[in-house]
C-alpha positions as CSV (number, residue, x, y, z in Angstrom):
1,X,-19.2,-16.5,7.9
2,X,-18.8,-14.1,5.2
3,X,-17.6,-11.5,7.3
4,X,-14.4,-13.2,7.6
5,X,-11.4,-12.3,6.0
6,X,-10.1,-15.7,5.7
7,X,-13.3,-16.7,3.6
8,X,-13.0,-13.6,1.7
9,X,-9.6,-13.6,0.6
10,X,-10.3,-17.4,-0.4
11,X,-13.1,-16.6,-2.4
12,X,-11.5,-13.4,-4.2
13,X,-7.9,-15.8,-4.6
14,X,-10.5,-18.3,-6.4
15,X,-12.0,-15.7,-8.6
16,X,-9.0,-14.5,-9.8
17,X,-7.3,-17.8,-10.0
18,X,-10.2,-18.8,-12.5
19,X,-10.3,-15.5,-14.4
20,X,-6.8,-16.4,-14.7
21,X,-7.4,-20.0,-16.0
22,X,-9.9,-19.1,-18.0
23,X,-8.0,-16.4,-19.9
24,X,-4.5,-19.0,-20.3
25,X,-7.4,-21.9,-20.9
26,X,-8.6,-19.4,-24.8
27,X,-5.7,-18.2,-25.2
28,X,-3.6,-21.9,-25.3
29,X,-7.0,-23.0,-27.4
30,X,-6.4,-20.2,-29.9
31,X,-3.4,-19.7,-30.0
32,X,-2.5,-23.8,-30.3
33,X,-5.3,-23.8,-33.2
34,X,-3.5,-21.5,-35.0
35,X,-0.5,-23.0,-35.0
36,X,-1.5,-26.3,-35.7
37,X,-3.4,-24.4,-38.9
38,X,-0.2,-22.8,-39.5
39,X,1.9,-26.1,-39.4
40,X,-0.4,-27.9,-41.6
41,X,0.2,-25.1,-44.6
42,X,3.4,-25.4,-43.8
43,X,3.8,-29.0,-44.0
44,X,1.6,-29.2,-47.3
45,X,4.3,-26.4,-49.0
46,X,7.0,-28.6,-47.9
47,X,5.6,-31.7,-48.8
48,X,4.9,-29.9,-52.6
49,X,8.1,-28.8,-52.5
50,X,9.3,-32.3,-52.2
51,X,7.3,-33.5,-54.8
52,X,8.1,-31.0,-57.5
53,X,11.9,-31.8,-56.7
54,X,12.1,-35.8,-56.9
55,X,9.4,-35.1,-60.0
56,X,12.3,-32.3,-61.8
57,X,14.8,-34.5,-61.9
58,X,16.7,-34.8,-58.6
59,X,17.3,-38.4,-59.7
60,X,18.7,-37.9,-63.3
61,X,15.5,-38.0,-65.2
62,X,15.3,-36.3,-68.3
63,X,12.7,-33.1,-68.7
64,X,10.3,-34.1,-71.3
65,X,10.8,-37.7,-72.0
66,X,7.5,-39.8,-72.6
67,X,6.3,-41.2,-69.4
68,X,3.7,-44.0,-69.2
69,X,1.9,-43.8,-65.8
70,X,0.2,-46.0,-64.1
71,X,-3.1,-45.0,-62.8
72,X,-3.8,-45.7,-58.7
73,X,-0.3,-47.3,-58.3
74,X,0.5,-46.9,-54.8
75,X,3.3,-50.1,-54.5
76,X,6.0,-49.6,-56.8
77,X,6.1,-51.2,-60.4
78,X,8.5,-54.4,-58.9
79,X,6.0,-55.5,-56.5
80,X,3.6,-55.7,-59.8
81,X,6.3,-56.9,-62.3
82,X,3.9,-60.0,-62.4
83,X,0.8,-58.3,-63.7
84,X,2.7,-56.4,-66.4
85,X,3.8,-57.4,-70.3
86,X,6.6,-58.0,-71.5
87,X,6.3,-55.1,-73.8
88,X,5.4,-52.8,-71.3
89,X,8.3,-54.0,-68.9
90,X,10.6,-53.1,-71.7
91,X,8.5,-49.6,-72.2
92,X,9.0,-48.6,-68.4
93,X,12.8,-47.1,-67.4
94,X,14.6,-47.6,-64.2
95,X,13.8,-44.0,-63.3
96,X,10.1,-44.5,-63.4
97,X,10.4,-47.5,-61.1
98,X,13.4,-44.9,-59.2
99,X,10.6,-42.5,-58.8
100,X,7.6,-44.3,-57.8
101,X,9.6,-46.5,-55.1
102,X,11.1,-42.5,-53.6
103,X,7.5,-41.6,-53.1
104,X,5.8,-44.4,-52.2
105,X,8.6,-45.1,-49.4
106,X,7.9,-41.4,-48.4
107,X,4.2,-42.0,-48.3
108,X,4.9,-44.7,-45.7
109,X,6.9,-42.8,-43.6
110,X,4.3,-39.8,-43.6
111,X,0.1,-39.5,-42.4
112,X,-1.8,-42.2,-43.3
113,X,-4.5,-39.1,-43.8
114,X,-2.6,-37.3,-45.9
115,X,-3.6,-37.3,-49.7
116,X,-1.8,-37.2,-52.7
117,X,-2.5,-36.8,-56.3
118,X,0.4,-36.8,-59.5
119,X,-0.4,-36.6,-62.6
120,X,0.7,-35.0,-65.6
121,X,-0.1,-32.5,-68.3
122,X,-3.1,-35.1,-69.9
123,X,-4.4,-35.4,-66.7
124,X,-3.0,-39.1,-66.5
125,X,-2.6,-40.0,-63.1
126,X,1.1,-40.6,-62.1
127,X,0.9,-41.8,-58.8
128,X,-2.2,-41.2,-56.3
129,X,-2.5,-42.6,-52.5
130,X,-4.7,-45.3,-51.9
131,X,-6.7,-43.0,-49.2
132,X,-8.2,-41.6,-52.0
133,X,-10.4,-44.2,-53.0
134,X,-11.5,-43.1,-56.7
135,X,-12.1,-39.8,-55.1
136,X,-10.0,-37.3,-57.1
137,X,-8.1,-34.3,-55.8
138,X,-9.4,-31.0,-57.2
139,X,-7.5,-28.6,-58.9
140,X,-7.7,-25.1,-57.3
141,X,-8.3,-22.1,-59.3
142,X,-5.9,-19.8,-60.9
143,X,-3.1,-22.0,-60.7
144,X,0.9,-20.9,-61.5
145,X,3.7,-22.9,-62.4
146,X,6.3,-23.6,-59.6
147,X,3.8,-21.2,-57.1
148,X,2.2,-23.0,-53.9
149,X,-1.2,-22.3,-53.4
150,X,-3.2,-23.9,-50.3
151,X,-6.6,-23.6,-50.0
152,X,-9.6,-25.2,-47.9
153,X,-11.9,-27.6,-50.3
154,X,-14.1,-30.5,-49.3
155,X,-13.4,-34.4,-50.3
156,X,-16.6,-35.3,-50.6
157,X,-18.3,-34.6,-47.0
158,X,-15.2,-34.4,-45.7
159,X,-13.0,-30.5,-45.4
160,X,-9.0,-30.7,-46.2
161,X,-6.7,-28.0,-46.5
162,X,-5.6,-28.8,-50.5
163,X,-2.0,-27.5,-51.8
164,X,-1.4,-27.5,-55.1
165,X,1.6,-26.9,-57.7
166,X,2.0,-26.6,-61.4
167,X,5.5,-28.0,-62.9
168,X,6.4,-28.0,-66.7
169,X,5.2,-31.8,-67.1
170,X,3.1,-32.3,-64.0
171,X,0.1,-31.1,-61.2
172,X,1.1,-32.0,-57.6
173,X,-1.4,-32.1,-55.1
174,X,-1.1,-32.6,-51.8
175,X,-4.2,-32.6,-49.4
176,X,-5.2,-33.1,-45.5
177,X,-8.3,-33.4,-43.4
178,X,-9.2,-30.7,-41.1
179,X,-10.8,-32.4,-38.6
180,X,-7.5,-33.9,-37.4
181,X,-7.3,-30.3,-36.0
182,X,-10.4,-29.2,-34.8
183,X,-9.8,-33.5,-33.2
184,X,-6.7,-32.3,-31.6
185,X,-8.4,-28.8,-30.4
186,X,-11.7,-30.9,-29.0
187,X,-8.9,-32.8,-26.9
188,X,-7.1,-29.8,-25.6
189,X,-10.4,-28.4,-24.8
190,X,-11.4,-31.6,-22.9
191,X,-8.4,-31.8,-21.1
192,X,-8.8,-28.0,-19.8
193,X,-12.3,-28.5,-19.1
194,X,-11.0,-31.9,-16.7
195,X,-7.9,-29.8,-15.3
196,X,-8.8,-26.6,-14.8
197,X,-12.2,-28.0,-12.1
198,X,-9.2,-30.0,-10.4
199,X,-6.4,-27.0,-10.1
200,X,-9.1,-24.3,-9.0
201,X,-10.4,-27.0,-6.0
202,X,-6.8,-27.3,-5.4
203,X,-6.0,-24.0,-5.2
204,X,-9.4,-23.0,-3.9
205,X,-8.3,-25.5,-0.6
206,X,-4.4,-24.0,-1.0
207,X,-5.4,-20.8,-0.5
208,X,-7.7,-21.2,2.4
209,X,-4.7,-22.6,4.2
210,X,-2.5,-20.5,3.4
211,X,-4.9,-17.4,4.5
212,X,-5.4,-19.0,7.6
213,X,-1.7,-20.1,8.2
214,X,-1.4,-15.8,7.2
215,X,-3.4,-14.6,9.4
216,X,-3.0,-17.0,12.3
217,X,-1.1,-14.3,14.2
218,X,-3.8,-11.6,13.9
219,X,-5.8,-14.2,15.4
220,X,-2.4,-14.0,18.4
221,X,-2.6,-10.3,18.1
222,X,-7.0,-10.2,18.8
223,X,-6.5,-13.0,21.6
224,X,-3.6,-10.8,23.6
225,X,-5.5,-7.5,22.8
226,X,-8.2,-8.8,24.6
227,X,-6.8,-9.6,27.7
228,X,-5.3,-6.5,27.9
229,X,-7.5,-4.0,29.8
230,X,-7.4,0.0,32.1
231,X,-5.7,-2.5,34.9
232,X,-3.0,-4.9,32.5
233,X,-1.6,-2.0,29.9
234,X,2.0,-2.8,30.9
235,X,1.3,-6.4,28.6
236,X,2.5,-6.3,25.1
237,X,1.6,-8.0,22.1
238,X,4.6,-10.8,21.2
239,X,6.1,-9.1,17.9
240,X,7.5,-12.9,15.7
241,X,8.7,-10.5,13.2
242,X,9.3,-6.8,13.1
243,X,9.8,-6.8,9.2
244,X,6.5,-7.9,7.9
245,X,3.1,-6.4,8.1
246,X,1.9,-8.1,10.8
247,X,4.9,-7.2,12.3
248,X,4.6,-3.3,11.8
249,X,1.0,-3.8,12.5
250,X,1.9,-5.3,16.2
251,X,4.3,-2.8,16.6
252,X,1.6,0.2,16.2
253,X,-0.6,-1.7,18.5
254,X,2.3,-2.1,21.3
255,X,3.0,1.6,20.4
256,X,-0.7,2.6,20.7
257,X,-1.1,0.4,24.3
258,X,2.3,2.4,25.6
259,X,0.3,5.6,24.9
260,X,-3.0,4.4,26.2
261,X,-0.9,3.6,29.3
262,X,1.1,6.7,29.3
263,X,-2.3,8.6,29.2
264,X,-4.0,6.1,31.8
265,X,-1.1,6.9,34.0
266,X,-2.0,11.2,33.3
267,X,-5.5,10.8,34.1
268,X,-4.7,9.0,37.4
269,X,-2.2,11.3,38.2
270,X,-4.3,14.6,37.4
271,X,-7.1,13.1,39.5
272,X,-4.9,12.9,42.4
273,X,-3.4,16.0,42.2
274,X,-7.3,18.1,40.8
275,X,-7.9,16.1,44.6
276,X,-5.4,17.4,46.5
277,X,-5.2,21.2,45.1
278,X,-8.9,21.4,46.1
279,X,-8.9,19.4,49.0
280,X,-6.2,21.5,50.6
281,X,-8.5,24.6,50.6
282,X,-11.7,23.1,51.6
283,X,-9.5,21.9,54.6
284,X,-8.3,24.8,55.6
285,X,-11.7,26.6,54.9
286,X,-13.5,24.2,56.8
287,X,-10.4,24.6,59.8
288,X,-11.2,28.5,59.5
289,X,-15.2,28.0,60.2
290,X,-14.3,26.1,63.3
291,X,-12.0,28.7,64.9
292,X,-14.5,31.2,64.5
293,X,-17.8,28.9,65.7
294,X,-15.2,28.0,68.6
295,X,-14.1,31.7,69.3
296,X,-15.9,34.3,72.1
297,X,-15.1,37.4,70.0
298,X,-17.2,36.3,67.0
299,X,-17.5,39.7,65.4
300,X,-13.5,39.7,64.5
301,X,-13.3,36.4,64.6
302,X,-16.2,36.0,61.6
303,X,-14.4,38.9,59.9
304,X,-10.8,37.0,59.7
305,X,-12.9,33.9,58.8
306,X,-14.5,35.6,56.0
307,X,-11.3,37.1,54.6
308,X,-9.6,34.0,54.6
309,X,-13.0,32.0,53.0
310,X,-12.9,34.6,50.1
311,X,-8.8,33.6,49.8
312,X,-9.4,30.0,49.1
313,X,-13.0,30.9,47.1
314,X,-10.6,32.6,45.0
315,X,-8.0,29.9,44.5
316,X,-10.2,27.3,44.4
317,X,-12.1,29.3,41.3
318,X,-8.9,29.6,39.5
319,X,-8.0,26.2,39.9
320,X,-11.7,25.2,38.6
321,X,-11.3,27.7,35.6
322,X,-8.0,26.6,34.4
323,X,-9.3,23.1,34.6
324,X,-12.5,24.0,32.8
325,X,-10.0,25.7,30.0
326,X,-7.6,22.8,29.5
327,X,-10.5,20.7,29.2
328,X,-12.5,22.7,26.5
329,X,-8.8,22.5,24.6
330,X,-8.6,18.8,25.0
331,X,-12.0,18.7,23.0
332,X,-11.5,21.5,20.9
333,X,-14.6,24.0,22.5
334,X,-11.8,26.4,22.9
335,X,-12.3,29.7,21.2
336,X,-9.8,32.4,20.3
337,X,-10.9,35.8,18.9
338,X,-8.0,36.6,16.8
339,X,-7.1,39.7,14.9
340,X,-3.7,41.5,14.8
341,X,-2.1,42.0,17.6
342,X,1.1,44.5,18.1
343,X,3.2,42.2,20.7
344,X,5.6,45.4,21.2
345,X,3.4,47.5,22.5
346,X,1.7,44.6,24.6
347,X,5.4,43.8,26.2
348,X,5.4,47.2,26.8
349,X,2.5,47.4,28.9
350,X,3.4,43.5,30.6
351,X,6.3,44.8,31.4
352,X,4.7,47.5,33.9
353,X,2.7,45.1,35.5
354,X,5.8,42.8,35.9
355,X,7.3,45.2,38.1
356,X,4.5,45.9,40.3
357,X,4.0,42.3,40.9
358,X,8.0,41.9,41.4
359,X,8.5,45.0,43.5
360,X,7.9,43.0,46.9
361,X,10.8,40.8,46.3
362,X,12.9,43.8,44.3
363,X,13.4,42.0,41.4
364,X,14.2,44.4,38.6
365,X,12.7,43.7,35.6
366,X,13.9,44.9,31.9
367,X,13.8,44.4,28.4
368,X,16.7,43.9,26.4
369,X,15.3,44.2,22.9
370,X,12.1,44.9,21.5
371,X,11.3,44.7,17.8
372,X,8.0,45.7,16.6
373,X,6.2,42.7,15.9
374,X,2.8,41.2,14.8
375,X,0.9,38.7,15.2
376,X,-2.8,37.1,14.6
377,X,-3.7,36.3,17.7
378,X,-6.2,37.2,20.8
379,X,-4.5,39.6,22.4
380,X,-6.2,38.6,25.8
381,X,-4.7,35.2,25.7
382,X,-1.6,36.1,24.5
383,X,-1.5,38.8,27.7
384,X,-2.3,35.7,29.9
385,X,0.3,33.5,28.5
386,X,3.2,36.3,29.2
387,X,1.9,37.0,32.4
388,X,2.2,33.4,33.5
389,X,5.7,33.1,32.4
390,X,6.5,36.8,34.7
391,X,4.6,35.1,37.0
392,X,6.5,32.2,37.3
393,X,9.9,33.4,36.9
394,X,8.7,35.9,39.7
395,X,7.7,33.2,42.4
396,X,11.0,31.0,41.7
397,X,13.8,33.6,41.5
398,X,14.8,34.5,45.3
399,X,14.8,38.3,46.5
400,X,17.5,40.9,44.3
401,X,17.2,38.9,41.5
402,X,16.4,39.6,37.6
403,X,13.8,38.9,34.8
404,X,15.2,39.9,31.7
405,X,11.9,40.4,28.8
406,X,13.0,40.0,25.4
407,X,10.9,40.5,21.5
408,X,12.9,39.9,18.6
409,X,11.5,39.0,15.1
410,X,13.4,37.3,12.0
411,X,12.3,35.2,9.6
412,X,9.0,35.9,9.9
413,X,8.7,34.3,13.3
414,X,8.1,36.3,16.9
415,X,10.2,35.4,19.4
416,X,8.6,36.3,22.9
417,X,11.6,35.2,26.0
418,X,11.3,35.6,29.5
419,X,15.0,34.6,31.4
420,X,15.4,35.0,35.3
421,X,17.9,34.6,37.7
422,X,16.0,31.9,39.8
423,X,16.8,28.2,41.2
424,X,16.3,26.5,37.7
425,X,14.7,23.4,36.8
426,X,16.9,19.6,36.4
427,X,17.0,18.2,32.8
428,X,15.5,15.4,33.9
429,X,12.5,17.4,35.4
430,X,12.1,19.9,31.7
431,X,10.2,17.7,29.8
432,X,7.4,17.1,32.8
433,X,7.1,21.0,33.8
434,X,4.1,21.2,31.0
435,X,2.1,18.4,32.9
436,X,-1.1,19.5,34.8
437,X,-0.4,20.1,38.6
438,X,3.1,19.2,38.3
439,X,5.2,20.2,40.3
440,X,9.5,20.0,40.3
441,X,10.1,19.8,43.9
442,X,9.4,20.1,47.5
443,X,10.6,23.5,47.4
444,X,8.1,24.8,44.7
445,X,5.5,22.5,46.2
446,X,5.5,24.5,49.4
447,X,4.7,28.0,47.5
448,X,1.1,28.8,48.5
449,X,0.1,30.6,45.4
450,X,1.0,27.7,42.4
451,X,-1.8,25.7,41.1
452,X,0.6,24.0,39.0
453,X,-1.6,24.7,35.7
454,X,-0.3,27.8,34.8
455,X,2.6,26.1,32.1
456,X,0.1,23.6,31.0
457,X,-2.4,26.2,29.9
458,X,0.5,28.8,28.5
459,X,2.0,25.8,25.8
460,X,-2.1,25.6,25.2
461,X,-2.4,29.3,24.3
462,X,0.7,29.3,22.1
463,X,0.1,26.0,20.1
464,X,-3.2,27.7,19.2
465,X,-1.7,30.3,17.9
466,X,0.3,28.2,15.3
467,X,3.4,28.9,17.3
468,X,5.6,26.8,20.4
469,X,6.5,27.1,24.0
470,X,10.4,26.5,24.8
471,X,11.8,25.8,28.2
472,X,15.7,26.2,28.8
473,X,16.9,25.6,32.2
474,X,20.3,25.4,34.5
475,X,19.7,24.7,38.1
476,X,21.1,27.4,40.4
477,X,21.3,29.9,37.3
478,X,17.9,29.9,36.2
479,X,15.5,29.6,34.0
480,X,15.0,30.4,29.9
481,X,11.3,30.2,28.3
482,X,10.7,31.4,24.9
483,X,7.4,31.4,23.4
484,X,7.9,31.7,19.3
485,X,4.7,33.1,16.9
486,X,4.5,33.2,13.3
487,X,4.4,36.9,12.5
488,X,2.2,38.6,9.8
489,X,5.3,41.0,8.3
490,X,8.8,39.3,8.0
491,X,10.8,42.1,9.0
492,X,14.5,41.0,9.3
493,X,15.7,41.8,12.7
């Protein structure tokens, strides 16, 4: 099960997915924690502030008048009007009773944890909340007038975050529990510990479906590639959509089948015609040993049969050797011993041989340029991929006709051309004349002395040197190859 890629990709999307979580889950915790710390102080200052202003006379109250303060008065002095003297009725101004109904009006409208403690310079209390009990705010350290300072204290058992102001006539504290925090930072944490279990088996099921729904058409792709086999190569995979991956992937595959058939196709084809080139000379061996068994004068008779034998011995041996030389180059056995090699003076001596071999037919054979050139390369392959082109060009240019050699180098590059006069090759025909045993036409078909390897095994030599093998062809004007090397010395021609 774990070897799928579905399951994989599920487990790795979960994974991450929680990493994810996890990292968003601290850093909301942390980050909401220190803003709510960061609120608070901010709300204390501002809450101060708003003290210290009603307190300095925002509503017409004269700095340093005698005040008489009432200890632990949270209602204002009307709702206790009945509990008061006369005297002391008269002793109390409208801006005491102003005051006390601002703040205690403001107190109503604000936490009913928060704390607050006025008093003034005798330490008479001025107005305190009721929350406080007969607890007592404390008065921080170091204290300067009209200067906020917020600190964290303990009420009792209990932590607050305290802020605290000196005025000209009065202290102002202002004070809030903590633990209405680390409360509202215990609920965030419960809530991630209930969501984040519930989004990760959501997503955890998500993302198997979607993987699956994903790779459903590799699933397509593995069921067609399987019935596809040596005898169905001509079926294609069904590409939904050439633009995605899968797409491009199916695409390769087709791509991939077309060559598998294309090479199928080679090997059936070269088996036929491996058949037929060395079944046509065991036949006719075979036709020669019963002549002579069947003939009275068996001494000439054996001696004709033998002469003959040796003729297809020999023909059937090179066909054997060039097959058993293609096939160490398929698998890279092949070896080349190369060193440098002067192409000039090996056209030079090519090009004697080329007229001996043409003489029969009088073809006259010439060179039209030779640059000296060279190359790294073994020189006895190299001789055997120029004589197969002469060879060629011989057997398929009719009688008074020309081979015109050619070296030029430029550019660092040898450029090796062999152009006859013969009965040319079709375009369609050009790119197939490389093919093992393949043959153009009837008419080259019916020459006795082609084994149909000879091009095959000359674009061998010359792509193991580095370099390429060009064909250029008109029909009824001839025929153009050009082999091109890479050259030690660039010597501009």
């Amino acid at each position: 099960m774990l070897n799928s890629i579905r399951l994989r990709l599920t487990i790795w999307y979960s994974l991450i997915l929680l990493a994810a979580l996890g990292v968003f889950g601290i850093a909301s915790y942390v980050y909401t924690g220190e803003m709510l710390s960061q609120n608070l102080t901010l709300s204390l200052e501002n809450e101060t502030e708003w003290l210290k202003d009603i307190l300095e006379g925002r509503l017409g109250i004269e700095r340093g008048k005698s005040r008489n303060p009432r200890s632990q008065l949270l209602p204002p002095p009307s709702a206790q009007r009945d509990t008061v003297t006369e005297s002391e009725g008269r002793n109390e101004s409208e801006e005491d009773y102003t005051i006390w109904n601002k703040i205690y009006e403001h107190s109503l409208l604000n936490s009913k944890k928060q704390f607050v403690d006025v008093r003034d310079k005798r330490g008479r209390v001025f107005y305190k909340s009721f929350n406080l009990g007969e607890d007592t705010l404390p008065s921080p350290p170091g204290l300067r007038e009209y200067v906020v300072k917020v600190i964290n204290t303990t009420l009792g058992s209990e932590r607050i975050r305290l802020a605290a102001m000196n005025t000209k006539f009065y202290e102002i504290r202002v004070a809030y529990p903590v633990e209405e925090i680390n409360d509202v930072l215990r609920s965030l944490f419960s809530i991630f510990i209930i969501l984040i279990p519930i989004v990760l088996a959501i997503s955890v099921f998500g993302g198997y479906f979607l993987a699956k729904q994903s790779l459903r058409p590799v699933e397509e792709i593995t069921r067609t590639a399987r019935k596809i086999t040596a005898t169905s190569l001509r079926e294609r995979i069904h590409v939904k959509n050439p633009n995605d991956e899968i797409g491009r992937l199916t695409e390769t595959l087709n791509n991939m089948i077309g060559r598998l058939e294309a090479s199928f196709e080679q090997v059936q084809q070269f088996s036929l015609d491996a058949s037929h080139e060395l079944r046509t000379p065991l036949t006719i061996m075979r036709g020669e040993i019963e002549l002579a068994l069947r003939g009275n004068n068996r001494g000439t008779s054996y001696k004709k049969t033998l002469v003959s034998l040796l003729e297809e011995v020999l023909r059937m041996t090179s066909i054997i050797e060039g097959l058993i030389l293609l096939a160490k180059a398929d698998s890279g056995n092949a070896k080349l011993e190369k060193k440098p090699t002067h192409l000039n003076a090996l056209v030079s001596e090519i090009r004697e041989d080329a007229e001996i071999l043409a003489e029969q037919k009088k073809i006259s054979v010439s060179i039209s340029r030779l640059d000296e050139a060279t190359v790294l390369g073994d020189a006895v392959r190299l001789r055997q991929l120029m004589l197969n082109l002469i060879d060629n060009a011989i057997k398929y240019t009719p009688q008074d006709g020309k081979i015109t050699l050619s070296l030029a180098l430029a550019h660092g590059k040898a450029r090796f051309t062999v152009e006859d006069t013969g009965i040319g090759i079709p375009d369609s025909e050009l790119k197939k004349i490389f093919d093992r045993f393949y043959r153009v036409d009837k008419s080259r078909s019916r020459l006795p002395d082609g084994l149909g390897l000879g091009l095959s095994i000359s674009r061998w030599i010359a792509e193991a040197h580095g370099g390429s093998l060009i064909a250029e062809s008109k029909v009824g004007s001839g025929s153009k190859f050009t082999i091109i090397l890479p050259a030690l010395v660039d010597v501009q021609a």
